[in-house]
C-alpha positions in Angstrom: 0.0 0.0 0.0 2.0 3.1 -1.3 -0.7 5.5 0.7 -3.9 5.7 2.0 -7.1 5.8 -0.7 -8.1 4.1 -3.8 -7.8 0.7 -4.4 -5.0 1.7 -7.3 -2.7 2.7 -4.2 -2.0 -1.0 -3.7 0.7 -2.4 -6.0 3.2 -5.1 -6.6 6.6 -4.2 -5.7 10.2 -6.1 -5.2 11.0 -6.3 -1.6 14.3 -7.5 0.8 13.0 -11.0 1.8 12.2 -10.5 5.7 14.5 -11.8 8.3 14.0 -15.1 10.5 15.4 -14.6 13.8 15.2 -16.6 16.6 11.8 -18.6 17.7 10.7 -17.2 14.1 9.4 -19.3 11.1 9.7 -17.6 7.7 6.4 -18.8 5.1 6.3 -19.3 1.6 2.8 -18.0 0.9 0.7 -19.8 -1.2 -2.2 -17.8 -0.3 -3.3 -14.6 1.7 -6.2 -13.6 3.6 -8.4 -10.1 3.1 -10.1 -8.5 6.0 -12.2 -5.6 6.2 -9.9 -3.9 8.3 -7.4 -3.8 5.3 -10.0 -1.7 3.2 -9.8 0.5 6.2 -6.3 0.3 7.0 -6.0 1.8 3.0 -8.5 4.4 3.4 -6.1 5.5 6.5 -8.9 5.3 9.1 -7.3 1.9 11.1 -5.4 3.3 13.8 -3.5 0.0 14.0 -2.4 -0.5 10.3 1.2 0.5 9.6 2.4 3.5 8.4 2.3 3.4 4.6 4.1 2.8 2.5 3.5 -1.0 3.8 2.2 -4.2 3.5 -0.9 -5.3 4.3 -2.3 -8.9 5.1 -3.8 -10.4 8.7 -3.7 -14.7 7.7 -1.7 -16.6 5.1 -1.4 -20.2 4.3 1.8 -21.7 2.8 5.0 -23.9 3.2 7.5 -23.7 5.8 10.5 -21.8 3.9 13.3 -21.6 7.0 13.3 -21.9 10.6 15.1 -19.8 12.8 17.2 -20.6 15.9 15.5 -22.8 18.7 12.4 -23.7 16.6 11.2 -27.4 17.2 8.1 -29.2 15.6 8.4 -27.9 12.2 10.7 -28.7 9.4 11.0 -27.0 5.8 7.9 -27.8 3.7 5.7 -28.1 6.5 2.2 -26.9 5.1 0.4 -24.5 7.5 -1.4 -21.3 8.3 -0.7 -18.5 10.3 -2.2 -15.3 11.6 0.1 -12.4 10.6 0.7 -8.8 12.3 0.3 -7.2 8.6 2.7 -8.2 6.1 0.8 -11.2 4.8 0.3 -10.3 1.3 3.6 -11.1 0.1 5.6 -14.1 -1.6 7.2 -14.5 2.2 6.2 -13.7 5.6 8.4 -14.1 9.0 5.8 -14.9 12.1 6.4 -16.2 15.8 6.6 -19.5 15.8 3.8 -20.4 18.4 1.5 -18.3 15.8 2.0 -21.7 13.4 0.1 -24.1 12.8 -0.4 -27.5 10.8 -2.4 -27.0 7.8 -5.2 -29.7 8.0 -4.9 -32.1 5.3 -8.3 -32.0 4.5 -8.1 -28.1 3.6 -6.3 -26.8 0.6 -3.8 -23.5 1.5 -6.8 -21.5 0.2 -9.1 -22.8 2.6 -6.7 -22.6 5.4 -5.8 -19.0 5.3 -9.6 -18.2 5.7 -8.9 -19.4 8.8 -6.7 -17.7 11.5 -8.2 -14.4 11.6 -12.2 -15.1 10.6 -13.0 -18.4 13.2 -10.6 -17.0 15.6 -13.0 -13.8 15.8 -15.8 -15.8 15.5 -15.0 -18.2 18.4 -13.9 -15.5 20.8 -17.6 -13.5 20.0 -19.7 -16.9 19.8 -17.6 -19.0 22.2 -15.4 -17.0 24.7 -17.5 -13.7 25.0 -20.7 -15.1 24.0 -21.3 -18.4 25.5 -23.7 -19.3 23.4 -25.7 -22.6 24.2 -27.8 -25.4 22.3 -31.2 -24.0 21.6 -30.2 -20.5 22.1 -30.9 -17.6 19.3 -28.2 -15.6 17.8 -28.4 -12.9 15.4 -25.2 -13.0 12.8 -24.9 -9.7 10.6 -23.1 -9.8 7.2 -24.0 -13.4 7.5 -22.7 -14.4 4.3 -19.2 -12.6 4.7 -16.4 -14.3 6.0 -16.8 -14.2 9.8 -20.1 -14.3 9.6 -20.1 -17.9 7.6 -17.7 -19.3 10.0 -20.1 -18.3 12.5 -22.3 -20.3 11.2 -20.5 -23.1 11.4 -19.9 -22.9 14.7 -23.2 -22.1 15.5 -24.2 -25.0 13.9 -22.4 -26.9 15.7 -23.6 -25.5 18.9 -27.0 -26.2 17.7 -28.1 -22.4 17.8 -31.2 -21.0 16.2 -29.1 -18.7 13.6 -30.7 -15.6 12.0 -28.6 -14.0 9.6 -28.8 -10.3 7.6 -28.1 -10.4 4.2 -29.3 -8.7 1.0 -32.0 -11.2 -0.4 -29.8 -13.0 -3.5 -27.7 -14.5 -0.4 -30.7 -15.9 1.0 -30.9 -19.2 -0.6 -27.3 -19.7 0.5 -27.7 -19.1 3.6 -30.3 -21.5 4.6 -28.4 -24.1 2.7 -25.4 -23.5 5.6 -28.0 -23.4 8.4 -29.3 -19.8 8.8 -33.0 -20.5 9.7 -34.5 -16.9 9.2 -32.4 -15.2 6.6 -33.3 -10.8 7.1 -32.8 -8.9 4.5 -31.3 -5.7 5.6 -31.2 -3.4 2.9 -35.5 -3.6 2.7 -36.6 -4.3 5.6 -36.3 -3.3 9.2 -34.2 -6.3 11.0 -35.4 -5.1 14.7 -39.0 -5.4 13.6 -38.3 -8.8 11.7 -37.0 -10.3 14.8 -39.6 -9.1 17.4 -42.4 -10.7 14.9 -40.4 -13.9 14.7 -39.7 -13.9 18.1 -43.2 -12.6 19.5 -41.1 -9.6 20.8 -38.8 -12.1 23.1 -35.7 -10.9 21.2 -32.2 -13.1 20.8 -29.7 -14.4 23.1 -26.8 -13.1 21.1 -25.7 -10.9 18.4 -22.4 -10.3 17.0 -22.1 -7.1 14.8 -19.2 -5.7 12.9 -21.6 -3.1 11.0 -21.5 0.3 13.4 -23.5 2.2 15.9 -26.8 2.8 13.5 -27.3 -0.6 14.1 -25.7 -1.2 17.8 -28.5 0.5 19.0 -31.1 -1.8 17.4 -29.3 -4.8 18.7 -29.1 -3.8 22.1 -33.4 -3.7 22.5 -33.6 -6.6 20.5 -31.6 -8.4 23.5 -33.5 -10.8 25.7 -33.0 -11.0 29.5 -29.3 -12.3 30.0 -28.3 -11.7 25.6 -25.2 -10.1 24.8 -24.3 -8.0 22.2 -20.7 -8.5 20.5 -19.4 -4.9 18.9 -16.3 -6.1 16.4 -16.1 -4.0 13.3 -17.4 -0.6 12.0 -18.0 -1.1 8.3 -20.6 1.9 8.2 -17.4 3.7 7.7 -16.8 1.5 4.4 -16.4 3.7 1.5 -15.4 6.7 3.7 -12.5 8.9 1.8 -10.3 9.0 5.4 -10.9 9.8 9.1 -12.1 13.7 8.4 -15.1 12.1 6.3 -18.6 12.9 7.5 -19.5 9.3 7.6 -16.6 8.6 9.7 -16.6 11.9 11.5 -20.7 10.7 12.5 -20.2 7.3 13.2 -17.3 7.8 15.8 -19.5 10.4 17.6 -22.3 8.0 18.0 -20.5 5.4 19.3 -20.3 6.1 23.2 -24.3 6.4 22.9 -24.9 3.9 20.2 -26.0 0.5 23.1 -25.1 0.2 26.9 -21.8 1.4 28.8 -21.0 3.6 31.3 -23.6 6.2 31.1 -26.4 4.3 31.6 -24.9 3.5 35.4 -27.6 1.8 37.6 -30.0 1.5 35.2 -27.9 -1.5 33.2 -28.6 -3.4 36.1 -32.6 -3.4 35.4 -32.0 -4.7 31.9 -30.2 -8.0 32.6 -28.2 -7.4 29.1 -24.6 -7.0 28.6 -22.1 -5.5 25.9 -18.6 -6.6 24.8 -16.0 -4.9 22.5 -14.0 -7.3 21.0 -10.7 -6.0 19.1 -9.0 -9.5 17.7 -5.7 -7.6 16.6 -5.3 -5.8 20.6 -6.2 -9.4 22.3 -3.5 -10.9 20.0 -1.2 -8.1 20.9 -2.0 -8.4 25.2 -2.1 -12.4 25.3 -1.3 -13.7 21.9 -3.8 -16.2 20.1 -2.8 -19.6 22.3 -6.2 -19.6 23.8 -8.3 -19.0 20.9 -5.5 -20.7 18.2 -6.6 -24.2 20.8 -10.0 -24.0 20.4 -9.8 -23.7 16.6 -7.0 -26.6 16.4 -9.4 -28.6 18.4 -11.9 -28.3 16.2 -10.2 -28.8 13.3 -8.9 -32.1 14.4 -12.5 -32.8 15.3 -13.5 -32.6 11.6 -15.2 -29.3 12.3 -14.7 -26.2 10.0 -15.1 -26.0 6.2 -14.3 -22.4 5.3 -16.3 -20.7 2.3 -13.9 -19.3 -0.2 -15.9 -16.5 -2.4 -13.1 -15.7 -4.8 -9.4 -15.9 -5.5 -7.0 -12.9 -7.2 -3.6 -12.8 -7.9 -1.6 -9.7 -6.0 -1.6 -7.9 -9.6 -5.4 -8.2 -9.0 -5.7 -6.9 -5.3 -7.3 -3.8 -6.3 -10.2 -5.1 -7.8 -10.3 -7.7 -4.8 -11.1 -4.5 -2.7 -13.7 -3.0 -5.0 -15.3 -6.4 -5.5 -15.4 -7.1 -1.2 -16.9 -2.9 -0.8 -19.4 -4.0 -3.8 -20.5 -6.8 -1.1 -20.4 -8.9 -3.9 -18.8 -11.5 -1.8 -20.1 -15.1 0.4 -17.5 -16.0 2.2 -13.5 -15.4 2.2 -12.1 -12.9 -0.7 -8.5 -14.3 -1.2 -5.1 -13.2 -2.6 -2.3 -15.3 -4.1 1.0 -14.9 -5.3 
């Protein structure tokens, strides 16, 4: 990324291969995962992205290139995956070896790079935050992007009652991978749809990447003990940097936009509570070990499939951006050497 803006700002460009120290694995990449905080971190308005010019990528999958000093358990040609502090979208990436892991053989490196940063968010928000239990009802927005499918996977697997937001061409797709009360967002009112399915009882759990317009929705639509997961703020998507209006609004609604510390007592009437959760800053105060187990576990359970929307080649990563803010996309948008 040469500078914040356009998709055209990200290029292909000839780089020093990066280090391997020791305790450090360096990956041949065979394939690169896109988040949406990269199309933020290019429009400049991620505080956490590097400073350009820079590198982007959160997840790759690949081979094992070299190992550096001390490193046991892996040996060159290893295939595995790996959640990466930026610099994923290149031919090689250096990462920390206890952020490695065995690529499943049942997954191709495609597959496999959809997974460190989407089910990891999705297990801390469903699993770890959320608790969410057999029976229960949880509300998924942006169903069919990529954390949102690999939430429902896992909450299939819990057993959940899933309801999903999505425009209605995704609809189909989504009750094929378990959603059981698709909502379409862009036409109709998704607090409304909920209290008539519900009879006004609301959910147990909602996880929502999407920004305070809809925070405050999701917060009445809570049932007595349901949680609300904030993880995202893609109402800023499109915005042309942190001085534009939409960003400049959105931020000023969010200390209002559900439950913390200005409502004092009165949270304590409503029986509901509200979590932030910010993958990149729990990686960076505890690492990933806890959530990096309960996603190996699963794997070697059989569990996980990741949907793969569409592949492009780094020459092609600017239309990969336009075609993930054109929410063309079901599942993981992908980028490959």
């Amino acid at each position: 990324m040469r500078a914040p803006g356009p998709p055209e700002n990200l290029v292909v460009e000839d780089r020093p291969d990066p280090d391997v120290g020791p305790g450090e694995i360096r990956i041949a990449v065979k394939a690169a995962g896109i988040n949406f905080a990269e199309l933020l971190a290019r429009t400049g308005v991620y505080p956490d992205a590097p400073k350009p010019p820079c590198v982007l990528g959160y997840e790759v999958a690949g081979e094992v290139e070299s190992l550096g000093e001390g490193v046991e358990g892996f040996s060159a040609g290893d295939p595995v995956f790996a959640p990466t502090m930026f610099g994923g979208q290149a031919e090689l990436v250096t990462v920390p070896a206890g952020d490695v892991y065995m690529k499943p053989e049942r997954l191709s490196f495609e597959k496999a790079a959809a997974l460190p940063v989407n089910y990891c968010t999705a297990l801390a928000a469903l699993v770890e935050m959320g608790g969410l239990h057999e029976g229960q009802r949880v509300l998924i927005h942006a169903a069919a992007g990529g954390v949102g499918t690999a939430s429902i996977q896992i909450a299939t697997e819990i057993g959940a009652e899933i309801y999903g937001t999505a425009s209605p061409g995704k609809h189909d797709v989504l009750r094929e991978m378990g959603v059981h009360h698709p909502i379409d967002y862009r036409n109709d009112d998704f607090e409304k749809a909920i209290n008539e399915i519900t009879s006004g009882e609301g959910v147990d759990l909602i996880i929502d990447a999407t920004g305070p317009t809809n925070f405050r929705k999701d917060y009445r639509i809570l049932r007595q003990g349901g949680k609300l997961i904030m993880f995202g703020l893609s109402e800023v998507q499109g915005a042309k940097g942190i001085f534009d209006p939409r960003t400049l609004s959105a931020l000023v609604r969010m200390p209002l936009s559900a439950s913390p510390w200005w409502k004092s007592l009165g949270v304590m009437n409503e029986n509901k509570g509200v979590f932030g959760l910010n993958l990149l800053d729990w990686w960076k105060k505890e690492g990933l070990t806890r959530l990096g187990a309960m996603l190996e576990d699963r794997l070697e359970a059989g569990q996980f499939d990741p949907v793969i929307s569409k592949t492009f080649t780094f020459e092609e990563a600017p239309e990969a951006h336009r075609f993930i803010e054109s929410r063309q996309n079901i599942g993981k948008v992908l980028l490959v050497p």
